[in-house]
C-alpha positions as a Markdown table, in Angstrom:
| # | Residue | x | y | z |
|---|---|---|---|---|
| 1 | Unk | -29.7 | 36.6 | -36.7 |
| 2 | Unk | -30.2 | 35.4 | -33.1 |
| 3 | Unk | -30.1 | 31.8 | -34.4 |
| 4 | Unk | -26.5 | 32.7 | -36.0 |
| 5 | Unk | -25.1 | 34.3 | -32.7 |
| 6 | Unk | -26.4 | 31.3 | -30.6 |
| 7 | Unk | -24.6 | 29.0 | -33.5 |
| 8 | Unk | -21.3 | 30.8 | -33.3 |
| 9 | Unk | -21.0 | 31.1 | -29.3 |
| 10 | Unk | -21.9 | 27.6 | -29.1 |
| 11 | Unk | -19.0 | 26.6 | -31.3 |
| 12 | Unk | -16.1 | 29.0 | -29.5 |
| 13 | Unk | -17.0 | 27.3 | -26.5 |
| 14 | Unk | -16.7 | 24.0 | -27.9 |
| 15 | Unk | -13.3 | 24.9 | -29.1 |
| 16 | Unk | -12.3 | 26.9 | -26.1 |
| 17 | Unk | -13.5 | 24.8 | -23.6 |
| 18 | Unk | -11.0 | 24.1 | -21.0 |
| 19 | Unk | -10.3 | 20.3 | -20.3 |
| 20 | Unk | -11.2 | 19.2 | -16.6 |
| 21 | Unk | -8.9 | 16.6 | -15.1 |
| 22 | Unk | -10.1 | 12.9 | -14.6 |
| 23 | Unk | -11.9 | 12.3 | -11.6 |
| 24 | Unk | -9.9 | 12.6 | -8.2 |
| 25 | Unk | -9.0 | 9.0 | -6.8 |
| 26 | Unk | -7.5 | 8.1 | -3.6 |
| 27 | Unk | -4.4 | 6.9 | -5.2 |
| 28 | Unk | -0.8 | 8.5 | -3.5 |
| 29 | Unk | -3.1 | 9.9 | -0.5 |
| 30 | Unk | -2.9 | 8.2 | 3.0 |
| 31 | Unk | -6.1 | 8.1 | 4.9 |
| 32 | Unk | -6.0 | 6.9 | 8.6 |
| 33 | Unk | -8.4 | 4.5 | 9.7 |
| 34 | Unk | -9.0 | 3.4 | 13.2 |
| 35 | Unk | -7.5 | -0.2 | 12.8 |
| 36 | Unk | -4.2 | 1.4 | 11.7 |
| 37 | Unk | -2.9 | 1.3 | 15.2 |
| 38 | Unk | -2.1 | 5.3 | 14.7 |
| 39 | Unk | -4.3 | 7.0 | 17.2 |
| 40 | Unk | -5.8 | 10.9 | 17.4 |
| 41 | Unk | -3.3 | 12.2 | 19.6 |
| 42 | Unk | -0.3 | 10.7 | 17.5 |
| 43 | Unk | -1.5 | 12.3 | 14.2 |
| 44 | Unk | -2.5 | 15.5 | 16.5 |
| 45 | Unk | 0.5 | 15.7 | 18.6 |
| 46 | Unk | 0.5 | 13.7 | 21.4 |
| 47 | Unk | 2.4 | 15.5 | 24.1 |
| 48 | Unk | 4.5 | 13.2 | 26.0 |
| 49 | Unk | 4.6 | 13.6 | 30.1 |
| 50 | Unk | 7.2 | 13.4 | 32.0 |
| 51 | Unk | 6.0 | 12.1 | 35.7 |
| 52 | Unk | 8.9 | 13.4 | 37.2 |
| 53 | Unk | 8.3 | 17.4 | 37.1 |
| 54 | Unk | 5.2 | 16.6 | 39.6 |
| 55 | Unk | 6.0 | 16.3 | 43.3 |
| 56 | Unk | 3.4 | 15.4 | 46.1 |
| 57 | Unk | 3.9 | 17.6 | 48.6 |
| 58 | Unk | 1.1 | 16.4 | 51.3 |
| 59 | Unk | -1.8 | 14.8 | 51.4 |
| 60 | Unk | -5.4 | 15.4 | 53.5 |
| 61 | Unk | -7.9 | 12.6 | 54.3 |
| 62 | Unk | -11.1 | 14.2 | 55.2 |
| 63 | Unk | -13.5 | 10.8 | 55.0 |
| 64 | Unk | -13.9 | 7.4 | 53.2 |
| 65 | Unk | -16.9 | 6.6 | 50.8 |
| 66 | Unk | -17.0 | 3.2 | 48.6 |
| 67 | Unk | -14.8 | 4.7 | 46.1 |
| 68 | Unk | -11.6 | 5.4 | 48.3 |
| 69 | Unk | -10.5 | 7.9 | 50.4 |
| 70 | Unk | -11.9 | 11.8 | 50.3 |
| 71 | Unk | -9.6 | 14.6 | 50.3 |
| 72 | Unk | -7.2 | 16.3 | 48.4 |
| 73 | Unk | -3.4 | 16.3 | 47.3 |
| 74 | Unk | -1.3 | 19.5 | 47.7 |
| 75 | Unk | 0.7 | 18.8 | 44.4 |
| 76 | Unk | 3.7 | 21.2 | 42.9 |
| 77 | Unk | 4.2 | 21.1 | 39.1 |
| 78 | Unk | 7.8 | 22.5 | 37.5 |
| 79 | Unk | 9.1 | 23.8 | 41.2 |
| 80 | Unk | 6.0 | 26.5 | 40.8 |
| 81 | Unk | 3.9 | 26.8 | 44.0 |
| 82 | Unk | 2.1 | 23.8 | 45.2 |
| 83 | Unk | -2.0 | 23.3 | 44.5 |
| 84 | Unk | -4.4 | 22.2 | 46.5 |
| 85 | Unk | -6.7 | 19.6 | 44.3 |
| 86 | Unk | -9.4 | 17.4 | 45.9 |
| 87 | Unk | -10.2 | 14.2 | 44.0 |
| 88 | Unk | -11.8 | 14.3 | 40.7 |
| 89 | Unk | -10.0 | 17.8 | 40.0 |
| 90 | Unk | -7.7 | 18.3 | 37.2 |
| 91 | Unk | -4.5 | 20.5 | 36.9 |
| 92 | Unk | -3.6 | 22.7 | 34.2 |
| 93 | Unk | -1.6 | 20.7 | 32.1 |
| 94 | Unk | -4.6 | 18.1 | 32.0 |
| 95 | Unk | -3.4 | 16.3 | 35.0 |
| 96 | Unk | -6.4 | 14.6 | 37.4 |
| 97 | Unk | -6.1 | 13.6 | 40.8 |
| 98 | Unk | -8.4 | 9.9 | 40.8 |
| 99 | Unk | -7.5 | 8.7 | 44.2 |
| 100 | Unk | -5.5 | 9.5 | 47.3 |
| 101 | Unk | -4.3 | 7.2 | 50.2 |
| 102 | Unk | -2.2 | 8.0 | 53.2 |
| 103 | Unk | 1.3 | 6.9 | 51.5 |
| 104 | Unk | 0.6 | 8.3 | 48.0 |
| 105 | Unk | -1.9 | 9.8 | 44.7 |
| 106 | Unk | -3.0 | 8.6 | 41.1 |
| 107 | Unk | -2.9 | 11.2 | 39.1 |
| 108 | Unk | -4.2 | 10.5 | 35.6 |
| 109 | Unk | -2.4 | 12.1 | 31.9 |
| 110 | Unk | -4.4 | 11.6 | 28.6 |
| 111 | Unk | -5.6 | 8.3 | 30.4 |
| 112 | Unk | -2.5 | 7.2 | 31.5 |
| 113 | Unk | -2.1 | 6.8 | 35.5 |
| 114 | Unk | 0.6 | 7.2 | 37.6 |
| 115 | Unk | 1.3 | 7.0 | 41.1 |
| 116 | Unk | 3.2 | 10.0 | 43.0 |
| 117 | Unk | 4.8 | 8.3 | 46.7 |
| 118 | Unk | 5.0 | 10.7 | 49.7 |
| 119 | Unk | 9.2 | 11.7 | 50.6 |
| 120 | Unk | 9.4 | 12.2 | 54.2 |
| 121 | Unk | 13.6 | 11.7 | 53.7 |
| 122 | Unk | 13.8 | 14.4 | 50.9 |
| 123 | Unk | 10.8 | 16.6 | 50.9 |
| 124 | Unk | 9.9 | 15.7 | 47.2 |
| 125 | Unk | 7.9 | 13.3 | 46.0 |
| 126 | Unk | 8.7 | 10.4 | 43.9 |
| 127 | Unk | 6.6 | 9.2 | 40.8 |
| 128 | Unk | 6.1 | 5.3 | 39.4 |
C-alpha cells in the first residue's frame, strides 16, 4: 500500500509540477562599472553647489604652521547667521574650510574647492 501512495504522489507532481523560468542573464539590465565615466554621486544624486549662497564675512589669523595660515573664517550660508569655523572644520551642508589667508578662504564641496574673496566695498563676499 505504501509503495502505491509513494507511486501515485510521485506521478501528480510530475504532472503538476510548475515550470521554473530559464536561468536569469544580464541581458536588458544596465550594470555600472567604474570605467563607465558615471560616478557614485551621479547615480546617487549628486547635489549641485551653488558658490554663490556662501559669503565670507571676516577672517582671523591666529599663527602660521608649514601648512598655511591658522585661524578661522566667520562664514554666512543662505543670509542665516554667520559661523565661526577654524580650519579643517566642515559646515552643515558638507562645506570644509582647507585654508585661509588675509584676502580670502578655500572652502571645499564633495572635493571640489572654491575660493570665497573678502568685500570691503559691499560687505559680502565674492566666490571664484
Amino acid at each position: 500500500m505504501l509503495v502505491i501512495v509513494a507511486t501515485a504522489a510521485y506521478w501528480a507532481l510530475r504532472i503538476v509540477q510548475i515550470p521554473f523560468p530559464p536561468s536569469v542573464t544580464g541581458k536588458g539590465v544596465v550594470f555600472y562599472e567604474a570605467g563607465s565615466g558615471q560616478t557614485l554621486r551621479s547615480l546617487f544624486g549628486e547635489k549641485n553647489f551653488d558658490a554663490s549662497r556662501v559669503v565670507l564675512r571676516g577672517i582671523v589669523i591666529t599663527g602660521t604652521n608649514a601648512s598655511g595660515h591658522e585661524g578661522m573664517a566667520l562664514i554666512e550660508i543662505d543670509g542665516k547667521t554667520a559661523q565661526a569655523i577654524s580650519v579643517g572644520e566642515m559646515l552643515p551642508p558638507g562645506i570644509r574650510l582647507e585654508k585661509i589667508n588675509p584676502e580670502g578662504a578655500v572652502m571645499n564641496y564633495q572635493g571640489k574647492e572654491f575660493s570665497l574673496q573678502q568685500s570691503f566695498d559691499s560687505g559680502s563676499g565674492k566666490s571664484q
